[in-house]
N, C-alpha and C positions, 0 to 999 in steps of 0.2 A: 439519423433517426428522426422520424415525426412525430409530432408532440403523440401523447397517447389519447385516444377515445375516454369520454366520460367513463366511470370508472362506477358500478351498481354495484353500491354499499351492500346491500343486501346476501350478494353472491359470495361475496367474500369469503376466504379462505381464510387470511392470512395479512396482521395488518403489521406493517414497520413502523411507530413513530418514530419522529426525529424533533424533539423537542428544543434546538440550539437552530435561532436564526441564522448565526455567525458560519460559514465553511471552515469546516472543520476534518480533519482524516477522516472519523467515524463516518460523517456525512458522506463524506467522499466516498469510501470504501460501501457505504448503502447504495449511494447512488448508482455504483459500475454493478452493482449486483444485483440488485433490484430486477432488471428489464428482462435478465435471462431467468429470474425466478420465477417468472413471467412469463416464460411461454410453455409451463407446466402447470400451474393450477394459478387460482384469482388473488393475486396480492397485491398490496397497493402500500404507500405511506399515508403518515399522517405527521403536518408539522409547516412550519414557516419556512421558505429559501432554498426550496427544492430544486435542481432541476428541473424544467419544462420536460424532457424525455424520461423523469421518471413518474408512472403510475401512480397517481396520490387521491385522498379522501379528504373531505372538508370536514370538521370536528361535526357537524352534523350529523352525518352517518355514521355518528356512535350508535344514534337514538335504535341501529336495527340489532345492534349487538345481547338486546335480549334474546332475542329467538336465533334458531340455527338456521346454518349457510345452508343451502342445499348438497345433501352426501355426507354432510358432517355432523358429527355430534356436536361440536366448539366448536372456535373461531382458534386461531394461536394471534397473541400478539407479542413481538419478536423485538425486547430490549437492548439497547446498548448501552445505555445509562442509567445511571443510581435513580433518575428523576421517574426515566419511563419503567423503569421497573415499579416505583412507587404507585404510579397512576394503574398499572396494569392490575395492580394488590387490590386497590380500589376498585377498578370496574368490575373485579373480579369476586372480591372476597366480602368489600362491603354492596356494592349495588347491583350485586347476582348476575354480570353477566355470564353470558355464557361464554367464556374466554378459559384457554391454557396458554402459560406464560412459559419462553424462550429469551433465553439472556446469553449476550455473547462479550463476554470478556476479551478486553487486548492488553490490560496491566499486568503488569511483571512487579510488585511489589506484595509486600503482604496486606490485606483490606483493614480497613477502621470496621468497628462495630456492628457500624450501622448497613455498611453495603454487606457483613456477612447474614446478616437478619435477610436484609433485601433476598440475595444468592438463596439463602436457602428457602424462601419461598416462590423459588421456578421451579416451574413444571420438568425444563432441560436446559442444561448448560452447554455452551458453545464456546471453545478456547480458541484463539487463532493462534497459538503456537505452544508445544510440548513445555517451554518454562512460563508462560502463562498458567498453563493448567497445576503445573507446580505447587503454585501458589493458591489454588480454588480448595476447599476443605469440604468437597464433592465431588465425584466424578461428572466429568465430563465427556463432552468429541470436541476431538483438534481438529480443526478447518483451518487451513491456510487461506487467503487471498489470495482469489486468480486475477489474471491478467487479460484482455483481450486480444486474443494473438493476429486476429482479423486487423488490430487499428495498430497495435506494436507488431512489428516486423521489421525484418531486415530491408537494407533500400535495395534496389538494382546496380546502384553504384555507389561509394562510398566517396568516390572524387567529385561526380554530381550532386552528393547531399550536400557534402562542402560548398561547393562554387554554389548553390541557390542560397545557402545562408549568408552567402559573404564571407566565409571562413577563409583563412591562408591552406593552400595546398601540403598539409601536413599530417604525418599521424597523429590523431589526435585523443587527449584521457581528460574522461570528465567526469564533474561532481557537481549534481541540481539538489535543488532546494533550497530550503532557508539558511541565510549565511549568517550562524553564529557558532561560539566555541564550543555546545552542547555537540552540535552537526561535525564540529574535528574540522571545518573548514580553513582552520591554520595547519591541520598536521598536512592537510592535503597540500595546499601553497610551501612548506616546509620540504614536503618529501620531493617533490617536482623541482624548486628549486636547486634542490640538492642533485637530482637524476638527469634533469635536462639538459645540463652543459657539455656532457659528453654525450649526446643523442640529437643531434643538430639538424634530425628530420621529422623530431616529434614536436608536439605542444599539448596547451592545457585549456580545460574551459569550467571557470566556476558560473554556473549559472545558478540564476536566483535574485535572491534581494535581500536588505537587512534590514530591519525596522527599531524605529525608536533607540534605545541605546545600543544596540549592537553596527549601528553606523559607523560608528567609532572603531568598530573591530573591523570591518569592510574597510576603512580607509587603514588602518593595520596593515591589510593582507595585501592592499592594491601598494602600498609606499613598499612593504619589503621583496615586491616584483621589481619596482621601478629601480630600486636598491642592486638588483641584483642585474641590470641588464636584460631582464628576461619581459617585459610590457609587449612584446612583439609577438610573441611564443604562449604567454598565462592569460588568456583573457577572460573580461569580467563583462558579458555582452546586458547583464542584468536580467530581469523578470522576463518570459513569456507565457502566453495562453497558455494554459494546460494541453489546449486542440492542438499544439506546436510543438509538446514535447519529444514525439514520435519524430518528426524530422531532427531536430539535435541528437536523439539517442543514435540515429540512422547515419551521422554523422562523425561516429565516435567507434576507435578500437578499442577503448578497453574502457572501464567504468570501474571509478572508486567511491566507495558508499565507505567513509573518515569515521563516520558518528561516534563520541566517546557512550552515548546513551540512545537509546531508540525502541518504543514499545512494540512494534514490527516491523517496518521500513518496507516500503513496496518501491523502491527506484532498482533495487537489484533487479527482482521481474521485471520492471520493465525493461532494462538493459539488456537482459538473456532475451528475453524477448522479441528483441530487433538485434540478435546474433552478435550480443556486443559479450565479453566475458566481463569477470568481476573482481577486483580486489575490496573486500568489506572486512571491517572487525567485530571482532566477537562479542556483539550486542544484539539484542531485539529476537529477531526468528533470523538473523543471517547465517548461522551457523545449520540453520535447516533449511534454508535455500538453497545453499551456496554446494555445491561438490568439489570440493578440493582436488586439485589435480587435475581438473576436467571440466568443470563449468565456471573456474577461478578459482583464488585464493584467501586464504583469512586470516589474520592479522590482530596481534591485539590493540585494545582500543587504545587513543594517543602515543603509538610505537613510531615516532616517522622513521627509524630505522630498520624496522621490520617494512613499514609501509614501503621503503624505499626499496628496499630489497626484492619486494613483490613487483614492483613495476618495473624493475631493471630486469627482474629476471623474466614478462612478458616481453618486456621490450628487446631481446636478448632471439627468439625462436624466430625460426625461419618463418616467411611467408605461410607454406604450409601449414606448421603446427600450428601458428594464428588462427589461420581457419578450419583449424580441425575445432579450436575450442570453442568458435564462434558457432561453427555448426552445432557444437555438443549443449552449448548455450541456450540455442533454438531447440533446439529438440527435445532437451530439459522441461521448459516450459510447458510445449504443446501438449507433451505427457501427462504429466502432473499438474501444471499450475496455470492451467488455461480457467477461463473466469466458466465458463460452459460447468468444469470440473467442481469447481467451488458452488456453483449454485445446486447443484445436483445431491452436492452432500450435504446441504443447508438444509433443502428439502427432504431427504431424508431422516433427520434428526426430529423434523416435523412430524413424519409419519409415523417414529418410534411413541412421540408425544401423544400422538391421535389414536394408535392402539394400546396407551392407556398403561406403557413402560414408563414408568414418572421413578426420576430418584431423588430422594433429596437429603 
């Protein structure tokens, strides 16, 4: 993608701050959704540490947000934090712009005070998953996160994505991200250990990286590989590019997402995504990803004996059934949880806001 064209404040639709320099999921998740929001009406961010390919505005182009966009009565500005919520109150309620506010929750807990104060002064709330919305003390719309099935996909050959990473010719289950005990990254090293020794043409791959004191728990999970004989088979290749993660997924038959906690978790999509199936536990939006029976299995959180069970009994189906669930995996996806999808119904929760359906 090329960077995008200056970006005329003025036209504007529809603005996203992103108020945290640091990447973060939320950014992240703005970031893949942004571009296709984008090629239906004028929306752009605002904020530090953006993406170059996504659409952005320089705090400048506040100054047009008194007057209207062209077509529109308001502008929406479209929060995901307690912060931009607060700013949008402001440009809105104390310095008249002409703004209606959209706030998209990903917590699964119950809110402090002050973020229900925030919530109830949006124009529309956005859940990304059914036990999110649970917890909002308004209605809402459930929007999942899509995936882009253009950059996730299955490879041509799954012994070529191998051999170009340098992988051993085997079948191979894996679990990306950040390697701590929240993520279950021992139940996963735990259940494998246990599964592997009778399966002498699979193996394992934790990708990722551990930071600060969770080092300690990496060097844990690499000593009780080495422990067991198995260094050859569980590998820990560590961190890559995000633009790289589609080759690893491409490389992998089955995908386990351990997490004891997880406010939605998108490595499931991506894995169905690239025709891979799923063992996940019953955290976050997994259990409304996931199709049991059919696009994988679920699992309670830190069960390695349920976990084990699930990969023994993938590990267990013919060739065939394998890629019936891989196909069912992909096809899952394209259906439903394509990023195309998600933006479409982002925008529509907009238009609900625009004709002036406000609940609060």
């Amino acid at each position: 993608m090329t960077r995008p064209a200056g970006i005329d404040a003025g036209r504007l639709e529809v603005v996203a701050p992103n108020f945290k320099r640091r990447l973060s999921g939320v950014t992240a998740t703005l970031e893949r959704v942004l571009p296709f929001q984008a090629r239906a009406l004028h929306i752009a961010a605002l904020g530090p540490g953006l993406s170059p390919d996504v659409p952005r505005i320089g705090f400048a182009g506040l100054l047009h947000f008194w007057s209207r966009p062209a077509g529109r009565r308001v502008r929406i500005w479209h929060a995901r934090r307690n912060v931009e919520m607060l700013a949008g109150i402001v440009l809105r309620d104390v310095l008249r712009m002409k703004l209606r506010l959209v706030f998209t929750s990903a917590s699964q807990r119950h809110h402090k005070s002050w973020t229900k104060f925030l919530i109830r002064r949006m124009d529309g709330v956005i859940a990304t998953s059914a036990k999110t919305a649970a917890y909002l003390e308004r209605p809402s719309t459930v929007i999942h996160h899509g995936i882009n099935v253009a950059r996730f996909h299955p490879p041509a050959s799954k012994a070529q994505a191998r051999a170009a990473l340098g992988l051993p010719d085997l079948r191979l289950i894996g679990c990306f991200g950040r390697i701590r005990a929240q993520k279950g990254t021992d139940v996963f090293v735990d259940a494998l250990i246990d599964t592997l020794p009778a399966h002498p043409g699979w193996g394992g791959i934790v990708l990722g990286r551990a930071t600060g004191a969770h080092k300690d728990f990496l060097a844990e999970q690499k000593a009780k590989v080495e422990a067991a004989g198995l260094a050859d088979r569980i590998l820990f290749p560590g961190e890559v590019a995000t633009s790289k993660t589609p080759e690893w997924y491409g490389a992998l038959d089955l995908y386990v997402a351990p997490q004891r906690w997880e406010g939605f978790g998108v490595t499931p999509l991506e894995a169905m995504a690239c025709g891979v199936p799923v063992v996940a536990t019953r955290v976050g939006a997994f259990d409304e990803l996931v199709i049991e029976g059919e696009t994988g299995q679920l699992v309670p959180p830190g069960d390695v004996g349920a976990m084990n069970e699930a990969i023994a009994a993938f590990m267990a189906l013919d060739t065939g059934a394998r890629a019936a669930k891989a196909d069912a995996a992909r096809r899952h996806i394209e259906s439903t949880h394509s990023i195309e999808a998600e933006a479409r119904k982002i925008n529509a929760v907009y238009e609900v806001v625009w004709a002036g359906k406000v609940t609060r």
